[in-house]
C-alpha positions as a printed NumPy array, in Angstrom:
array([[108.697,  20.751,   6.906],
       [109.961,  24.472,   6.607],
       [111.96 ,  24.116,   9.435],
       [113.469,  20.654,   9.078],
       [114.407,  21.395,   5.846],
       [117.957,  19.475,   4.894],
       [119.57 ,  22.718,   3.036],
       [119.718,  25.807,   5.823],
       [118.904,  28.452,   3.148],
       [115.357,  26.459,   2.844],
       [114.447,  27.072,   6.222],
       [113.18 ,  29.658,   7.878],
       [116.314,  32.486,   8.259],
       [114.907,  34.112,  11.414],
       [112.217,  33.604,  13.959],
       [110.268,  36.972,  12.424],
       [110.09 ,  34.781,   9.095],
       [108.493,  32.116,  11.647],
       [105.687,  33.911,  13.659],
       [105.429,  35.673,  10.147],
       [104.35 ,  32.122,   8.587],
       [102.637,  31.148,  11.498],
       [100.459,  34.515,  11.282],
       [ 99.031,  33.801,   7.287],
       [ 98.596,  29.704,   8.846],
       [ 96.313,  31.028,  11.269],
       [ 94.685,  33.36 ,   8.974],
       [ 93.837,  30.84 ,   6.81 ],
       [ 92.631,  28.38 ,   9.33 ],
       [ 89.903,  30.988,  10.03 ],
       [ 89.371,  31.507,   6.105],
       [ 89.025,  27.424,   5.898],
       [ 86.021,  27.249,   8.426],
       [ 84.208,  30.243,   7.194],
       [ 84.363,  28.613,   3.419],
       [ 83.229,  25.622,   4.908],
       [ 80.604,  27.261,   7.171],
       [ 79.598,  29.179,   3.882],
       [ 79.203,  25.748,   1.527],
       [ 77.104,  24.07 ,   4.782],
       [ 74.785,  26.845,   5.061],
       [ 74.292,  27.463,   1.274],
       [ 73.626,  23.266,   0.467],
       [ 71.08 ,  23.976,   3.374],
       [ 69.046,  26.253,   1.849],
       [ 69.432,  24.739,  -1.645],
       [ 68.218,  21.505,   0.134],
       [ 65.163,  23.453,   1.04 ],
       [ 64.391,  26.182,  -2.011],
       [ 62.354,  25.771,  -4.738],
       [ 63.408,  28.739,  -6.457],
       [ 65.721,  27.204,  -9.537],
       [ 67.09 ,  30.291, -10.211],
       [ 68.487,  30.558,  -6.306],
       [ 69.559,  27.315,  -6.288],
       [ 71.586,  27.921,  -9.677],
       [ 72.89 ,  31.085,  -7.764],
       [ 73.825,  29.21 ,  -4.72 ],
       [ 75.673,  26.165,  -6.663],
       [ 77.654,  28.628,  -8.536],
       [ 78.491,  30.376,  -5.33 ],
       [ 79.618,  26.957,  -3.955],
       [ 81.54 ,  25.885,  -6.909],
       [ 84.082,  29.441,  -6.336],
       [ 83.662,  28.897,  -2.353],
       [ 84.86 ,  25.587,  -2.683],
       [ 87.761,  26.407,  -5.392],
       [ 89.153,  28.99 ,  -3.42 ],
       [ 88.899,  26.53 ,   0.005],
       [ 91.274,  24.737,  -2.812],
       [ 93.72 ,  27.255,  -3.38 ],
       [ 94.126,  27.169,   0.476],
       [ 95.138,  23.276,   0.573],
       [ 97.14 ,  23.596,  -2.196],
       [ 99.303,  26.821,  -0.738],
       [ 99.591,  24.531,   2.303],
       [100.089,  21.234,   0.538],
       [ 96.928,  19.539,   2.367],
       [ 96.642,  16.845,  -0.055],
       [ 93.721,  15.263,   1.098],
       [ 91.559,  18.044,   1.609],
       [ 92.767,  19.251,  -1.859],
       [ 91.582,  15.974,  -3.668],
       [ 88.188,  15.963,  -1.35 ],
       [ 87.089,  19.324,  -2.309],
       [ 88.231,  18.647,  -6.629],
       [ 86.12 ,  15.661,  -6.183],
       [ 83.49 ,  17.689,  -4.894],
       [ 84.034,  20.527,  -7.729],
       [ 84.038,  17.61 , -10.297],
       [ 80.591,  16.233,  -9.204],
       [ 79.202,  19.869,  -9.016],
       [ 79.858,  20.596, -12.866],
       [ 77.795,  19.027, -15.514],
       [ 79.687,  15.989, -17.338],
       [ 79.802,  18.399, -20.456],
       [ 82.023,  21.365, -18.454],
       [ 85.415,  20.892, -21.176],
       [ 87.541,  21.475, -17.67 ],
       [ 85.439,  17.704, -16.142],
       [ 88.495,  15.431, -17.837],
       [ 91.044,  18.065, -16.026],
       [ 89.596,  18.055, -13.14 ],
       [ 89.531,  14.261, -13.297],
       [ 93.211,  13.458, -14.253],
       [ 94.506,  16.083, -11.465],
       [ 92.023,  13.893,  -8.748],
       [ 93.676,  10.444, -10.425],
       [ 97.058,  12.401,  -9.58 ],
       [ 96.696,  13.587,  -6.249],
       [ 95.047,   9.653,  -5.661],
       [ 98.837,   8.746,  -6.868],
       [100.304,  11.194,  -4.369],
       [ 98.291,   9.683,  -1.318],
       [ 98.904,   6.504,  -2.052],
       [102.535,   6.381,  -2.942],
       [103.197,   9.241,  -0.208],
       [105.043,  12.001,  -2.392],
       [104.511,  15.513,  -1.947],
       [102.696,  18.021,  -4.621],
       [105.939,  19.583,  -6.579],
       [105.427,  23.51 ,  -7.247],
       [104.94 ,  22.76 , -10.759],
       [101.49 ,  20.317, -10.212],
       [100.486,  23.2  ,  -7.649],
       [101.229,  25.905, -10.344],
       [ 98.778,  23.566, -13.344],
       [ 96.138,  23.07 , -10.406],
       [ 95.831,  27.043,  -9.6  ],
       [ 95.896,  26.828, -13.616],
       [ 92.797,  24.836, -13.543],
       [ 90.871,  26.628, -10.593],
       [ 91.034,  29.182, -12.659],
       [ 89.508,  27.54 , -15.984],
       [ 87.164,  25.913, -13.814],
       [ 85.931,  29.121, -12.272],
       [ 86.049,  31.22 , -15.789],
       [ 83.524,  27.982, -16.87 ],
       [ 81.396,  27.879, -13.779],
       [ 78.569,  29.839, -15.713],
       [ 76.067,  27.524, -17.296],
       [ 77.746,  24.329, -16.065],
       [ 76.326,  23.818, -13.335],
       [ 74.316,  20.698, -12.194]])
């Protein structure tokens, strides 16, 4: 969208700004399969361990695996994947986590974007890094 911006100061000024771009998209393209790699293998062993405590340690892990795989969609506007993975967040936090309504209302939003086709505007991006951040600082004993 960069580069078919309307206004030319929006796009890209030179083709090093380009491959530069194109360098951190690949980057995180490898970041977004170890996460995901990560989350698969450690619902695996929760799935099979009867230790409570590692399976509190493991959920925990998930829950900041899974909001930074967030922070990733929403620096790259994936709306989809963004509301897929705060869904996930939401159900992986007890319904008594004070960030659950947050998280909720910012899902109801991104539903809106989807549906109505409108792009996240810096300023929802900015309050959903916002919330990552509550949601991670709250991860401790709300976990399901």
């Amino acid at each position: 969208s960069r580069m078919l911006a309307k206004r030319m100061e929006d796009r890209y000024q030179s083709i090093d700004e380009f491959i530069y771009a194109l360098d951190i998209l690949e980057g995180n393209i490898r970041k977004i399969e170890e996460l995901r790699k990560s989350i698969d293998k450690n619902k695996d062993i929760i799935n099979r361990s009867k230790d409570k405590g590692e399976i509190k340690r493991l959920r925990e892990d998930n829950i900041n695996l899974m909001i930074e795989l967030a922070s990733i969609y929403i620096k790259h506007r994936d709306i989809v994947n963004l509301r897929n993975i705060l869904f996930d967040i939401n159900n992986a936090i007890v319904a008594s986590a004070s960030v659950k309504p947050n998280l909720e209302g910012a899902i109801k939003h991104i539903d809106y974007c989807i549906r109505e086709n409108i792009p996240i505007s810096d300023d929802s991006a900015n309050s959903l890094q916002t919330l990552l951040h509550e949601v991670k600082s709250e991860v401790k004993g709300y976990i399901t």
